[in-house]
N, C-alpha and C positions, 0 to 999 in steps of 0.2 A: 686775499684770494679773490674776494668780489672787486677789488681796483683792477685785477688783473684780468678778467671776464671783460669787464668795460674796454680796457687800453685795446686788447683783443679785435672786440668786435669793433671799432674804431678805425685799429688799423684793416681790418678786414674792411670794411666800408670802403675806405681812402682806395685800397689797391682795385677795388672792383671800378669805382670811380673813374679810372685810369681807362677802361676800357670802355666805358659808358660813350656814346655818342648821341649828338644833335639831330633830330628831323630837321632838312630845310622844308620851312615854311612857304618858301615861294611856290608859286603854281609850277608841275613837272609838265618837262614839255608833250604834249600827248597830238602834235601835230602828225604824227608819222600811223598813228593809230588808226584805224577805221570805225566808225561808227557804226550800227548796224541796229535795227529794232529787236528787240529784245524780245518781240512776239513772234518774230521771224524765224530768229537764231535757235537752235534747239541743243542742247549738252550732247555730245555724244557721250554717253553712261558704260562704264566698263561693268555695270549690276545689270543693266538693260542686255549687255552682250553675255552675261553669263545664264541669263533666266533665259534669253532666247536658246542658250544651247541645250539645255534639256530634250530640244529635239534636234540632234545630230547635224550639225551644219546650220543653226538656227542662226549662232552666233558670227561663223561667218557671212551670212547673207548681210544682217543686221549691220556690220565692219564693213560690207560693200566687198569682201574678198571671194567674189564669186567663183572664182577658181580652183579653193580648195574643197569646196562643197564633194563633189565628185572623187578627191583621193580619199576625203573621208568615208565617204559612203563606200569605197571600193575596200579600203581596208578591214570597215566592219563588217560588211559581205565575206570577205576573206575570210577572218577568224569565224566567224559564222561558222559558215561553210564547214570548215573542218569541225570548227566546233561539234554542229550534229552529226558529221560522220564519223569520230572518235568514240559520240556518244552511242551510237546504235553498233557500230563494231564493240564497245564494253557491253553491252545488254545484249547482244548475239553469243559471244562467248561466256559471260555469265550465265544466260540460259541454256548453253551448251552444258557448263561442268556444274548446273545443277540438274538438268537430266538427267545425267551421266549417275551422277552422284544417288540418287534417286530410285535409278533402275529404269527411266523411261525412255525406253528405246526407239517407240515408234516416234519420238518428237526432236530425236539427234538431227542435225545437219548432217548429208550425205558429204557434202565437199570438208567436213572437218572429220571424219570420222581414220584420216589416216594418223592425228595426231595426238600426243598420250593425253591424258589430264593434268600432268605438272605441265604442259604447254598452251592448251589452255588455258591453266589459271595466268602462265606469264603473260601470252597475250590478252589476256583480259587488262590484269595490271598496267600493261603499257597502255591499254588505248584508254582507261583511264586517266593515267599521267598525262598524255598526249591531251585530254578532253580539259583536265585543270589548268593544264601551258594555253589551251586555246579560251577560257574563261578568263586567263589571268590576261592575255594578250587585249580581248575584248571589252576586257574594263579600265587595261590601260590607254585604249585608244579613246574608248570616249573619257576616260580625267584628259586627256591630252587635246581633246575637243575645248574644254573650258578653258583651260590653259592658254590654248591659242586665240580663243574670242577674245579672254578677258588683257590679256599682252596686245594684240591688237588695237583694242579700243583703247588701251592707254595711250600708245601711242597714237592713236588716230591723227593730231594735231601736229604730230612731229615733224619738223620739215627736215624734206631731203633733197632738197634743193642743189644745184649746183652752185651756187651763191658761195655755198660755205669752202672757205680757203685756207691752206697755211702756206707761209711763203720764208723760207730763213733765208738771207745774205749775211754777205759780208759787213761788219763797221768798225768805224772810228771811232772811240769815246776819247771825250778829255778827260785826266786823270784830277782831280782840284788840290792833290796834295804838291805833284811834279808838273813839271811841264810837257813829260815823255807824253804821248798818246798810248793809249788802250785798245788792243786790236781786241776782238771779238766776233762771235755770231749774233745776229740778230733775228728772232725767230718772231714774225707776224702770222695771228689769227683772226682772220676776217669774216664777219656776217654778214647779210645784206646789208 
């Protein structure tokens, strides 16, 4: 059983072996490279774009995407927006059918006094729901703030160049077993 552990790892060895490749040792050619001083040059940081976003639009400033700064601010103005006015319509009718409830009559709303109290309590209810859709909206826009900084700044270096090509034709191959020819597509991907 222990020769059999051995032969084992052996041939285990051998087949990894197969796969194993060489570093060339010679110098890679890095003429195409540009040099740059290293005091100069600065990382642009996808952690740098996310602590900037803590303040709404932080992180796209920091990405240089000055553009979106303003949809975001308009969005969370937006949810805002309804935000406080779902919230003061649930505390207007809450205060309403607990008056009611209550017996205190001199502090009813004149403009709600044509509706029962199961209507009330419904409109309360919705503009509640309505207050949590706008809490839940306002919290997914700003994770969607980080989101965006931090996808940006990954990319930042990406190019998108017109450079980049694909090009398929037609070809010829020789066949090495026949002497028939090999018709085919050819499908090229080119970078700078």
């Amino acid at each position: 059983m222990k020769n059999m552990k051995q032969i084992l790892a052996i041939v285990i060895m051998l087949c990894m072996s197969l796969f194993a490749y060489s570093q060339d040792i010679t110098s890679p050619n890095t003429s195409h490279v540009k040099t740059h001083d290293s005091l100069r040059v600065a990382k642009h940081s996808p952690t740098a774009a996310i602590l900037y976003s803590i303040i709404p639009g932080g992180g796209q400033i920091y990405n240089r995407k000055y553009w979106k700064v303003p949809i975001i601010y308009t969005m969370l103005g937006a949810s805002s927006y309804f935000l406080t006015m779902y919230a003061s319509d649930m505390m207007l009718y809450r205060r309403e059918f607990i008056n009611r409830r209550d017996g205190n009559i001199d502090q009813l709303v004149p403009g709600l006094a044509e509706y029962p109290d199961e209507n009330i309590l419904a409109m309360k209810q919705e503009a509640q729901r309505n207050m949590e859709i706008c809490i839940a909206a306002t919290a997914i826009i700003y994770t969607l703030n980080f989101i965006d900084a931090m996808v940006d700044a990954h990319l930042y270096y990406f190019d998108v160049s017109d450079d980049l090509a694909i090009r398929w034709s037609p070809s010829v191959f020789s066949n090495p077993i026949n002497t028939k020819p090999s018709y085919g597509v050819s499908l090229v991907l080119s970078f700078k």
